[in-house]
ZASE-852986 format. One record per residue: x, y, z of N, C-alpha, C in turn. Coordinates in Angstrom, 1 decimal. Layout:
# ZASE-852986
+--------+--------+--------+--------+--------+--------+--------+--------+--------+
!     nx !     ny !     nz !    cax !    cay !    caz !     cx !     cy !     cz !
+--------+--------+--------+--------+--------+--------+--------+--------+--------+
!      X !      Y !      Z !      X !      Y !      Z !      X !      Y !      Z !
...
+--------+--------+--------+--------+--------+--------+--------+--------+--------+
***
This chain:
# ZASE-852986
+--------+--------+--------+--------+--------+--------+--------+--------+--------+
!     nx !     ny !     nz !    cax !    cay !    caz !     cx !     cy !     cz !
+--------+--------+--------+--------+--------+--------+--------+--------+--------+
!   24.4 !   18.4 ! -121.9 !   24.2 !   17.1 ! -122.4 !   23.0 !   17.0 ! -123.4 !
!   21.7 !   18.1 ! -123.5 !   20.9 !   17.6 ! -124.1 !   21.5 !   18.1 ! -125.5 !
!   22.4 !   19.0 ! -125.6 !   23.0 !   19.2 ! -127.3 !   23.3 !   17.6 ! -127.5 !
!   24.3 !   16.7 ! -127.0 !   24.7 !   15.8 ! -127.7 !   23.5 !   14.9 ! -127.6 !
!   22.4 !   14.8 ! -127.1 !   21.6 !   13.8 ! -127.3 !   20.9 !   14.5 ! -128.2 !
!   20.7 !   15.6 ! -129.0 !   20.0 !   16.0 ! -129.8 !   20.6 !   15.9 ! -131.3 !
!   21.9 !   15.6 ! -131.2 !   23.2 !   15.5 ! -132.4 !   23.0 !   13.9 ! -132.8 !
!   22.5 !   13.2 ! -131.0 !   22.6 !   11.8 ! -131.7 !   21.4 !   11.3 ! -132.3 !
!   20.0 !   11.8 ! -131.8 !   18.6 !   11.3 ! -132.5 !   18.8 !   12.0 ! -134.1 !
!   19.4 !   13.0 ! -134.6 !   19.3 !   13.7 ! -135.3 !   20.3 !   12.8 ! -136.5 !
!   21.4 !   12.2 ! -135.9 !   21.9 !   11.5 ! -136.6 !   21.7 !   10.4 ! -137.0 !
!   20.6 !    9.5 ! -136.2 !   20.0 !    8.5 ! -136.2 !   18.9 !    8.7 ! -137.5 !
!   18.1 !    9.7 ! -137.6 !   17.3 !    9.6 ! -138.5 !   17.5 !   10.1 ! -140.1 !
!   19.2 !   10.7 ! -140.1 !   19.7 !   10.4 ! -141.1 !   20.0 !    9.3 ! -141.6 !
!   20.4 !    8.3 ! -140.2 !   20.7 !    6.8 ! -141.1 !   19.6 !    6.1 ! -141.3 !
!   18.2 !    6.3 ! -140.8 !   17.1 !    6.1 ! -141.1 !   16.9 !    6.5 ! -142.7 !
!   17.1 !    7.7 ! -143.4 !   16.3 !    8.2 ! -144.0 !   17.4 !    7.3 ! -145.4 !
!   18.7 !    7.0 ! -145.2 !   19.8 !    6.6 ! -145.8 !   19.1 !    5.5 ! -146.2 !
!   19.0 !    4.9 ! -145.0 !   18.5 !    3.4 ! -145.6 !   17.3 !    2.9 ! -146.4 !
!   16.2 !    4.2 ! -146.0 !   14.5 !    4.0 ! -146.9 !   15.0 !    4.4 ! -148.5 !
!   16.0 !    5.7 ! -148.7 !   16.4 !    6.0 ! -149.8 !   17.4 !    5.0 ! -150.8 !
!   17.6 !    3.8 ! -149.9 !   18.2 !    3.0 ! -150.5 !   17.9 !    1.6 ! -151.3 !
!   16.3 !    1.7 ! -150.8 !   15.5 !    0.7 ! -150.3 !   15.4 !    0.3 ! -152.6 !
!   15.0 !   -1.0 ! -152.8 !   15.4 !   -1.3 ! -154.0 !   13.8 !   -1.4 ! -154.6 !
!   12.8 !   -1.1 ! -153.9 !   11.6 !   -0.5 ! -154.3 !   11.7 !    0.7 ! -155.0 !
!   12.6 !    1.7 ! -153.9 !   12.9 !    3.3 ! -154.3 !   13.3 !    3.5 ! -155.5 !
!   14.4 !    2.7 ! -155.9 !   15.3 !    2.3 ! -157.0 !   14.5 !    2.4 ! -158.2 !
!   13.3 !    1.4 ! -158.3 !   12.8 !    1.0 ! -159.3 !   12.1 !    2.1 ! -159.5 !
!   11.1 !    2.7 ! -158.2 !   10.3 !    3.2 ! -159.0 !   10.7 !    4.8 ! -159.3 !
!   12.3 !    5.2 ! -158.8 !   12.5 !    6.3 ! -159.1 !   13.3 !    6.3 ! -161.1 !
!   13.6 !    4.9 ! -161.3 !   13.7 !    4.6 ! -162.2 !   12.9 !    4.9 ! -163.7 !
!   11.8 !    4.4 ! -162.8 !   10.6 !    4.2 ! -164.0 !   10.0 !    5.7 ! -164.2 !
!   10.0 !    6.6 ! -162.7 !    9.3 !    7.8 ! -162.8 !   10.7 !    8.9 ! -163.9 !
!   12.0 !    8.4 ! -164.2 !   13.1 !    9.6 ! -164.8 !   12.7 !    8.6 ! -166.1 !
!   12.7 !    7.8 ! -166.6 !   12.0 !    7.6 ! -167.6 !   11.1 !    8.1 ! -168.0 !
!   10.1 !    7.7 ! -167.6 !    8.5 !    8.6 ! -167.9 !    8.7 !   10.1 ! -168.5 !
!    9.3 !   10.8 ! -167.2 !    9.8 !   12.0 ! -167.4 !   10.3 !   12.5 ! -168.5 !
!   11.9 !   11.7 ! -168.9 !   12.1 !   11.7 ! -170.1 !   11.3 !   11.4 ! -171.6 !
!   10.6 !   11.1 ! -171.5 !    9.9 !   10.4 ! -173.1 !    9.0 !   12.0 ! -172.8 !
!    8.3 !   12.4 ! -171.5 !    7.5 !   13.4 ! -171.6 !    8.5 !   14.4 ! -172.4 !
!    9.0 !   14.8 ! -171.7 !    9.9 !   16.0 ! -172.0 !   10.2 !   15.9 ! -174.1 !
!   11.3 !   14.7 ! -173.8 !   11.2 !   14.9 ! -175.3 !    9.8 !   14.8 ! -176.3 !
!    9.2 !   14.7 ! -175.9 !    7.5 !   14.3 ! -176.7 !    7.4 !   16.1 ! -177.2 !
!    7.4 !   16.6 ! -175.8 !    7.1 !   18.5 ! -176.0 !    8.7 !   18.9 ! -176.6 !
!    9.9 !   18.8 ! -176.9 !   11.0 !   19.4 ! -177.5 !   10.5 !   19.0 ! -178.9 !
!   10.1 !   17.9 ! -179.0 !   10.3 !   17.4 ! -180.6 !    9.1 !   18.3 ! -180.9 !
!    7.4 !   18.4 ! -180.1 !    6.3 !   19.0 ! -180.9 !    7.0 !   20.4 ! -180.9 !
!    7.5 !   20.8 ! -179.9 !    7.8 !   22.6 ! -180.6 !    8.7 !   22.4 ! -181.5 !
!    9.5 !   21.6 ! -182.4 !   10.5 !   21.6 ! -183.3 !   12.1 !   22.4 ! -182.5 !
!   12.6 !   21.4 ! -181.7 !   13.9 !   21.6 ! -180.8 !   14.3 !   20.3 ! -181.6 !
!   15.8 !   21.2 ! -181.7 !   16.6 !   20.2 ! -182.1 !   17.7 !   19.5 ! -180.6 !
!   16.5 !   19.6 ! -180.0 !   17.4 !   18.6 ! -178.5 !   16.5 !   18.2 ! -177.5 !
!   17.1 !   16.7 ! -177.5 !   16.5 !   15.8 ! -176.4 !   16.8 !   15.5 ! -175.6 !
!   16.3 !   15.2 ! -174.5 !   17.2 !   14.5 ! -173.5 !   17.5 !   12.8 ! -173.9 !
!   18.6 !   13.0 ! -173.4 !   19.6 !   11.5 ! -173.8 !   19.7 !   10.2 ! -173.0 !
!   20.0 !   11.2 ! -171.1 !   20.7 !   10.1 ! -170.5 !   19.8 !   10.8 ! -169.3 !
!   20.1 !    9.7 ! -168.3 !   19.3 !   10.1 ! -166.9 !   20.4 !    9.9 ! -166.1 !
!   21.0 !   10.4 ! -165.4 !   21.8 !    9.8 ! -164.2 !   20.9 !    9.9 ! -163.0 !
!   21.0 !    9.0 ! -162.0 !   20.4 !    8.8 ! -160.9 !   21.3 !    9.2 ! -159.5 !
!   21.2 !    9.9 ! -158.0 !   22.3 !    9.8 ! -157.6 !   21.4 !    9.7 ! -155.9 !
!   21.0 !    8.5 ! -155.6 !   20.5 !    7.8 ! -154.4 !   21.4 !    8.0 ! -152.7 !
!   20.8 !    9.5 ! -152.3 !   22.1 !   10.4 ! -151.5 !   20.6 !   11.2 ! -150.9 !
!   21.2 !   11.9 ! -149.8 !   20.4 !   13.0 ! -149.1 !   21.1 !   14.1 ! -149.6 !
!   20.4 !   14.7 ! -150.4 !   18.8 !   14.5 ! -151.0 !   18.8 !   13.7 ! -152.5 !
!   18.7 !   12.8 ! -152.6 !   18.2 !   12.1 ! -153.9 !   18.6 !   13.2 ! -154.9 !
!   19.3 !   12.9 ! -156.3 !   19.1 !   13.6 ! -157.6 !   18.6 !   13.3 ! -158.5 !
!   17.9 !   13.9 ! -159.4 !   18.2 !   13.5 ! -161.3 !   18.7 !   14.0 ! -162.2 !
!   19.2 !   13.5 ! -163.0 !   19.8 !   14.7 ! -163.4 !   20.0 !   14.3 ! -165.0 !
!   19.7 !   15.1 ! -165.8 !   19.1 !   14.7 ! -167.0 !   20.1 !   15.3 ! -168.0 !
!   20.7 !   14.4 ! -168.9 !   21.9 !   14.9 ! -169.8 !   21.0 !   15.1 ! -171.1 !
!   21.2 !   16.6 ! -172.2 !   20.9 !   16.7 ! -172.7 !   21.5 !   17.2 ! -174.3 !
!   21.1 !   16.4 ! -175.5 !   21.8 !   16.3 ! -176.8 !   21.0 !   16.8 ! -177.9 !
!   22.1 !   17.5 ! -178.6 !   21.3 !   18.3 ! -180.3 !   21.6 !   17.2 ! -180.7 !
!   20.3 !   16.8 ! -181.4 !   20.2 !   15.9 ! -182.8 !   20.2 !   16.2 ! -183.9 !
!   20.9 !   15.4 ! -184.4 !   21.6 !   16.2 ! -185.7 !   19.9 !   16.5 ! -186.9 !
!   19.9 !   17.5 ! -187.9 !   18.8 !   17.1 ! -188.8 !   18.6 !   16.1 ! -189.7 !
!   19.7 !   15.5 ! -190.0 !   19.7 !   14.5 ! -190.9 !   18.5 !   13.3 ! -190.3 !
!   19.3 !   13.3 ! -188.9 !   18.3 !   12.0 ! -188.2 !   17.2 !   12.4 ! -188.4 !
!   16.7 !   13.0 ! -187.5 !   15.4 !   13.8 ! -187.5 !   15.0 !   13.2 ! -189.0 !
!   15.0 !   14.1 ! -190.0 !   14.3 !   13.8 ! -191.2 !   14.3 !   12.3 ! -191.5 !
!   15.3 !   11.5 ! -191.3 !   15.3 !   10.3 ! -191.6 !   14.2 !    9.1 ! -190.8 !
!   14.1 !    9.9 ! -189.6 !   12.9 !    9.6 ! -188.6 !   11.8 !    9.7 ! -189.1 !
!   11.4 !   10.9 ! -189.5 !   10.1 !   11.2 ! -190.3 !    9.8 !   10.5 ! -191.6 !
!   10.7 !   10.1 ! -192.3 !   10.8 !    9.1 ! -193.4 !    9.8 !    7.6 ! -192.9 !
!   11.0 !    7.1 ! -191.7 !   10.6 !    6.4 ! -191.4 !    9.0 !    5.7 ! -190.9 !
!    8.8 !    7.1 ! -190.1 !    7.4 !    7.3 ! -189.4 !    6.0 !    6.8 ! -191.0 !
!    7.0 !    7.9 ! -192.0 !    5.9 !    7.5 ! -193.2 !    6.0 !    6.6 ! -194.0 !
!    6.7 !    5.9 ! -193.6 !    6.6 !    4.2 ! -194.7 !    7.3 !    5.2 ! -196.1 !
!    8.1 !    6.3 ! -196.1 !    8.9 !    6.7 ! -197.3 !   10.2 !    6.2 ! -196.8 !
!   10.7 !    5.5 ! -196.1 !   11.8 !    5.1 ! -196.4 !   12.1 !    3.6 ! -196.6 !
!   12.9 !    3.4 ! -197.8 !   13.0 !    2.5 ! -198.8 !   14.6 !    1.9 ! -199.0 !
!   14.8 !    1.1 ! -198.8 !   15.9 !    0.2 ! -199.3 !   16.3 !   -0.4 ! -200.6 !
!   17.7 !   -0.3 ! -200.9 !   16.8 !   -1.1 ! -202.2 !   18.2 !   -1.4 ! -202.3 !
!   18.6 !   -3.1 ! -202.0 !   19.1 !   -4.0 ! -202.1 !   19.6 !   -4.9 ! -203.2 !
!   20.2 !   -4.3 ! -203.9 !   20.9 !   -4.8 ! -205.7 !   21.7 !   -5.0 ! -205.4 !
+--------+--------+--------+--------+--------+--------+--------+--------+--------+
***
């Protein structure tokens, strides 16, 4: 008997741990922390000159929690067009 009472506390604090991981505090702030992350990451791809960023974040709120980070080559055109931008050299010209 103590196997099955040991299968049932054991399964209890799975549904414990289900529910804290569900909690919409967790949500947020695991939100804001795969953000953050993201902007870091690409900050260091772009300073080494990588032509890839991360794009997308998928979140997956499960035992054990994931993140999981989709990642994209940017083409060079953008890039340079970016850097245009950054310097007040890009120009419109509306005729």
């Amino acid at each position: 008997m103590a196997l099955f009472d040991k299968a049932k506390e054991l399964s209890g604090k799975v549904i414990d741990k289900t529910v804290e991981f569900s909690s919409d505090e967790l949500i947020a702030d695991t939100i804001i922390l795969s953000m953050k992350k993201q902007e870091k990451v690409n900050a260091i791809l772009k300073q080494r000159g990588s032509n890839y960023r991360v794009a997308g974040v998928d979140l997956e709120m499960g035992v054990p929690p994931k993140m999981i980070f989709g990642v994209r080559r940017i083409s060079e055109e953008s890039e340079v067009s970016d850097e245009g931008d950054r310097e007040g050299g890009s120009e419109k010209n509306c005729e």
